[in-house]
N, C-alpha and C positions, 0 to 999 in steps of 0.2 A: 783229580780233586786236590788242592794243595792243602798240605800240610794245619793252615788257620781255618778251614773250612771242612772238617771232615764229617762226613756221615749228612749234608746237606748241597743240595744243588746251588755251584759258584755262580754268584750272581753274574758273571761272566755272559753264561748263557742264555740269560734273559737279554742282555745284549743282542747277542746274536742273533734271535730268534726275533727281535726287534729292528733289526740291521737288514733281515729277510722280507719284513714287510716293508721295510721304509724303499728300498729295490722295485719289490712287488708292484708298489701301489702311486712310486714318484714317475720318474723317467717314465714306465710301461702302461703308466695309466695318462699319462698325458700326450708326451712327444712320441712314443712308439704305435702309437695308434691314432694316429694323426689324420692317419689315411683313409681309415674308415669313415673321416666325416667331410675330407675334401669335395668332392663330387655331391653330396647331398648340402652343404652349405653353400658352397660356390653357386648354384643354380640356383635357390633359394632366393639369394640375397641379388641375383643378376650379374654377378659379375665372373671373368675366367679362372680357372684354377689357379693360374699364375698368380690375378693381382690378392685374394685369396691367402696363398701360403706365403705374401710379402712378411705374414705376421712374423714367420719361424726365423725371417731374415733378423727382422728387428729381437727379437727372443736371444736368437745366438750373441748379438752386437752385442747386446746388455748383460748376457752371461758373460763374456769375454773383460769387459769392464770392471764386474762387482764380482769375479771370483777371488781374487787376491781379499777386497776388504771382508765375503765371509770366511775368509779363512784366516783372518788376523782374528774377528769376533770367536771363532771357534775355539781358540790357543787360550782369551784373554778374558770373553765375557761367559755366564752361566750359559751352559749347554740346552739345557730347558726353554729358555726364555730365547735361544737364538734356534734351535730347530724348531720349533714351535710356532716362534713367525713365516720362518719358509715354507712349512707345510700348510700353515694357516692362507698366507700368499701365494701359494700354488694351488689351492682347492679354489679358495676366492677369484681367482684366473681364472681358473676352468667352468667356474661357477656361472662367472659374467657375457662368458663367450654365450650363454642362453641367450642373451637378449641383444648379441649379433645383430644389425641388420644393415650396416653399411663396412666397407675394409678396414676405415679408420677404425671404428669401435675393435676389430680384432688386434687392429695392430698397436691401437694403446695397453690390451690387456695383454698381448704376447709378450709386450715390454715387462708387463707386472709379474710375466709365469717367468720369463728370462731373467729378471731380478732375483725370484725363489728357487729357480733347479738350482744354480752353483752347490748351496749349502746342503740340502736333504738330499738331493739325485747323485753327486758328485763331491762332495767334500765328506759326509757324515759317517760313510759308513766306513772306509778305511782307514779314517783317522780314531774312529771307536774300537775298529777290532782290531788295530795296532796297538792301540795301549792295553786292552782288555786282555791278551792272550798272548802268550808268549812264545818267542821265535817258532818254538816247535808244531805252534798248529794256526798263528797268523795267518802264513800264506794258505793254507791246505781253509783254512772259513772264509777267505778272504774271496776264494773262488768259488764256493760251493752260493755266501750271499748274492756276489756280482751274478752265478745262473738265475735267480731268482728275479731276475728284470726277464729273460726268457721266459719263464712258468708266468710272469703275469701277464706278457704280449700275447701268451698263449691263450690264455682266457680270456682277457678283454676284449680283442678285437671281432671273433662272435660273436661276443655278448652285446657290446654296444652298439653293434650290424644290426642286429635283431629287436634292440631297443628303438634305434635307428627306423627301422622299417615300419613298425608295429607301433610307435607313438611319438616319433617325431624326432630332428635332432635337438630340440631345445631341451625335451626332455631328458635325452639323452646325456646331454651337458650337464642337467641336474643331478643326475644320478653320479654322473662319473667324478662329479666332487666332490657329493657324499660320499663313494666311495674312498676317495684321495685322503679325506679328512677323517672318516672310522679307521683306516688301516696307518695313519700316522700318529694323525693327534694324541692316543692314550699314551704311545711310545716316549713320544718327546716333550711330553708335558708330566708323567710320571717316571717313567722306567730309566731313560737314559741318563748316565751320569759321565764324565768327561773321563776321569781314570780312577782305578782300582782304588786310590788311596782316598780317593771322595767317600769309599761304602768300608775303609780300614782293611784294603785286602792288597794282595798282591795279585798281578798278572796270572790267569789260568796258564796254566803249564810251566811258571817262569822258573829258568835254568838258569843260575849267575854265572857257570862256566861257559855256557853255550852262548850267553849273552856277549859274555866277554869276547869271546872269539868272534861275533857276530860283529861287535865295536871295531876291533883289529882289521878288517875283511871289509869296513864302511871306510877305511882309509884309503885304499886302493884305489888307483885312477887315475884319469883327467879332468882338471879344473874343467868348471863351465867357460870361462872366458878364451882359453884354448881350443875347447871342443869347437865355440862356435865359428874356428877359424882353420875349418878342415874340411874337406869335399864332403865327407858321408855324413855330416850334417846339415850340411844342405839338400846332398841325394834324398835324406830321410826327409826332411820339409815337402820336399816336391811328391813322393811317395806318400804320404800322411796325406797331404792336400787331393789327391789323388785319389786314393783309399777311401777317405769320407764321406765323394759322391753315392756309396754306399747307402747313407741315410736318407739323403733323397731319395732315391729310388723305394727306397723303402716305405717311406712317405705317399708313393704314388701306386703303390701294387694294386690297389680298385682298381684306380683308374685304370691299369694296365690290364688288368683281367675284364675289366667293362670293353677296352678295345679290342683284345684275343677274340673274346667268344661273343660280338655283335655278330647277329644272324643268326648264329645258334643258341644262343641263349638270353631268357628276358635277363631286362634290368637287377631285379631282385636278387637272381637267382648268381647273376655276375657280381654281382657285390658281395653274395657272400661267400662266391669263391676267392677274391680278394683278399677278405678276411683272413678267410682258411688258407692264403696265402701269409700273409702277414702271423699267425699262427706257425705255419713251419717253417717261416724264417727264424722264427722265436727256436723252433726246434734246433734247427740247425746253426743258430748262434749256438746254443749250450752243447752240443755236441761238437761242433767244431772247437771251442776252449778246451775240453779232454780231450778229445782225438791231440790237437796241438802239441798241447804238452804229452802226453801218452810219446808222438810222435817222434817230436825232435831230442828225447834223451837216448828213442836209438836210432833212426836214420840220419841224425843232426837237424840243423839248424836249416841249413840251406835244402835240402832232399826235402823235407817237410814245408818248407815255403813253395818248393814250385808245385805240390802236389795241390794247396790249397789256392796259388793262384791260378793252376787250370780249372779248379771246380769252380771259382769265381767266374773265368770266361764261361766258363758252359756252360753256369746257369743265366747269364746274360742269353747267350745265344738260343737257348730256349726259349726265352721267351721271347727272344725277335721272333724265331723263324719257325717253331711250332706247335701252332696255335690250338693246343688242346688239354682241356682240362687237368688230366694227369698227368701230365707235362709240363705246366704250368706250375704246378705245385713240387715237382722233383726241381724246376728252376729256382723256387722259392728254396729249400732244402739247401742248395747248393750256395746260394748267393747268400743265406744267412750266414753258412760258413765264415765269409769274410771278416766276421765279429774278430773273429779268433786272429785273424792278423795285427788288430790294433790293439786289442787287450790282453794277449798273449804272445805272438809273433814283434811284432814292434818294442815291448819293454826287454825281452830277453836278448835281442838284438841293438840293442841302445846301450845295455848293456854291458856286452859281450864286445862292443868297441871302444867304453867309455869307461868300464868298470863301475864300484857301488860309488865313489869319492864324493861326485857330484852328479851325480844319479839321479835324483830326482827334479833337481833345476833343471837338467839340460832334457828330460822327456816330458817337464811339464810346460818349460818353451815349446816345444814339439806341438804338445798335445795342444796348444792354444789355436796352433793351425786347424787339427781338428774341430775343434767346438765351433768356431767360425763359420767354416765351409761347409759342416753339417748343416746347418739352418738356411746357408745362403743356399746350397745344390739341391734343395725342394723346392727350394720357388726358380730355380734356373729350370730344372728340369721339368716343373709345370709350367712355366711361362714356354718352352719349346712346346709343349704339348696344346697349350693357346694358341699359340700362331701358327703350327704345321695343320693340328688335327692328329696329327698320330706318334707314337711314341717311337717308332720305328730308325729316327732318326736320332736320337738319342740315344735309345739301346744300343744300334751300331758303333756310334762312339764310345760308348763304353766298352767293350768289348776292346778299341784301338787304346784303348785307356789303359784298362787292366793290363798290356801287352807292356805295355812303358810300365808299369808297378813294378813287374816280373824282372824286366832289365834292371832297376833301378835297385828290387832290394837284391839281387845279384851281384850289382857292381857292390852294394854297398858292406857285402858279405865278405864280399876279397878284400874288405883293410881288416877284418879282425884278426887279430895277433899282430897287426906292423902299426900302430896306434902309440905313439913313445909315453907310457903310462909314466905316475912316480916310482915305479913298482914295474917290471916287467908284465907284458901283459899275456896271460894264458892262450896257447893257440887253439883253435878251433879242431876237435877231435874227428 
């Protein structure tokens, strides 16, 4: 508790505790559960999964667009009135997909949820608990918010299985906006404010020494316009692009659990093993971020990447090759892991080649490959599932995928230390 606020809870914290449902109830309640309503709207409305999840293509396209202009609004305009719209426009999205009944109708509103993730899912919350809290416990809430997109994937996708089944998916849609909108709205229309000096306070924890040294240490590095003209940043483009088919898949675990267990098990009963798939992916994203980090400050960097990219293959290969329930869900566990490679694995390695200098340009180029290929590798990956009937063929290629990830952040591990920084660049321990 700093020194101007003593003997009272820093408004800090109500941030935070804000920043945990804005996680909870954005990204987890829309696009991580995505899955759960593929297969029951697709057949619905007549048409394949693939033309279907065109919508997440178009979503991505328009996130990729309009993430730089919410993030100029974030810097410039009141915080209030601009998370407040996004969250407003991301319920209202989800809200309208109720009345669904042809592709186009999704794919104009996926535009409208793809205009609102940038800012509430992706811009809000690290830009909040950056200013709100100081060096000493930024990163350490920074990670504990980002699990909180986990603990909501874990809930919801049950939930709205079960709502799903028992009253339909329109309803279902209704609910999960209402949802969207009680777990944002009070936050970004009362609580949040842009930084500490808006409520007359200073940063929770802020150390002017530590900060100082913290400025000193953001000098370090490679220009971005150098970075982009070096092999391991392109290794890492092709690796990212790679990595992200992740989200499709994930997108499709129903449907992949509908395929495993035909014959042995009804419809129902497959769907909401999917769920409870998509559920311990959720798990095994938040455990894979601490394992991660847990990991590579003592086996390194590299020792700790191959470990999570064999669990990556193996849970792939589970669920190609066998096809059973508890099995199913140890593949789900393992493939959520991969979380941890782009939100943890990926920054500390972009790093560790680049230093802090220009740090966050040259990972947020990166990461635009991401955002992209996430929405487009759910509709690639159900459009295969359209045309073959089975997912088999898909799975196998990813498996040949994740095998080139493995090479790739390898090669791209051997230039850390030989990177010609402005500043000598630390070698890898």
């Amino acid at each position: 508790m700093t020194e101007t606020n003593k003997g009272r809870l820093h408004y800090a914290w109500l941030i935070f505790i804000g920043c945990c449902f804005v996680n909870a109830a954005s990204m987890a309640a829309s696009i991580s559960i995505v899955g759960v309503y593929l297969l029951p709207v697709s057949s619905s409305i007549g048409v394949g999964p693939g033309d279907w999840m065109l919508w997440m293509t178009v979503c991505s396209i328009v996130s990729c667009i309009v993430t730089s202009i919410w993030g100029q609004f974030l810097q410039t305009k009141n915080i209030n009135v601009v998370t407040s719209i996004s969250a407003a426009a991301l319920a209202i999205a989800v809200f309208a997909f109720s009345f669904g009944n042809s592709v186009q109708w999704f794919w104009i509103w996926g535009g409208v949820l793809g205009f609102a993730m940038p800012c509430i899912a992706t811009l809000t919350v690290p830009t909040l608990i950056g200013n709100w809290f100081g060096k000493k416990y930024s990163g350490k809430l920074l990670g504990i918010a980002a699990a909180f997109t986990g603990v909501g994937t874990f809930c919801w996708a049950p939930l709205f299985t079960m709502i799903i089944q028992s009253l339909g998916w329109q309803t279902a849609y209704q609910l999960n906006a209402a949802l969207i909108a009680v777990c944002l709205l009070p936050w970004t229309l009362f609580v949040f404010k842009f930084k500490p000096e808006d409520k007359g306070l200073e940063p929770y924890g802020y150390d002017a020494e530590l900060e100082a040294q913290s400025a000193n240490a953001m000098k370090l590095g490679m220009s971005r316009s150098l970075a982009l003209k070096t092999a391991p940043f392109w290794i890492m483009v092709v690796v990212i692009l790679f990595t992200s088919m992740g989200m499709g898949f994930n997108s499709n675990q129903v449907a992949i659990a509908t395929e495993a267990m035909s014959g042995s098990m009804d419809m129902q009963a497959a769907a909401m093993l999917g769920a409870s798939m998509i559920s311990v992916a959720a798990v095994g994203n938040i455990c894979g971020k601490i394992i991660f980090g847990f990991m590579q400050t003592r086996a390194g960097l590299k020792a700790t990447f191959i470990v999570f990219i064999v669990a990556f293959l193996v849970g792939f290969g589970l669920w190609a090759f066998v096809p059973i329930s508890a099995v199913l869900l140890i593949g789900a566990f393992l493939f959520g892991t991969h979380n941890a490679l782009v939100s943890v694995g990926y920054p500390l390695l972009v790093r560790s080649l680049y230093g802090n200098k220009d740090y966050s340009k040259i990972f947020s180029n990166l990461m635009t490959v991401n955002g992209l290929m996430g929405g487009i590798s759910g509709t690639i990956i159900s459009f295969v599932y359209q045309m073959l009937g089975s997912y088999q063929a898909a799975l196998v290629a990813a498996m040949a995928i994740v095998v080139l990830i493995g090479i790739g952040v390898l090669v791209a591990c051997g230039f850390i230390g030989k990177m010609k920084w402005d500043s000598p660049a630390p070698v890898e321990s």
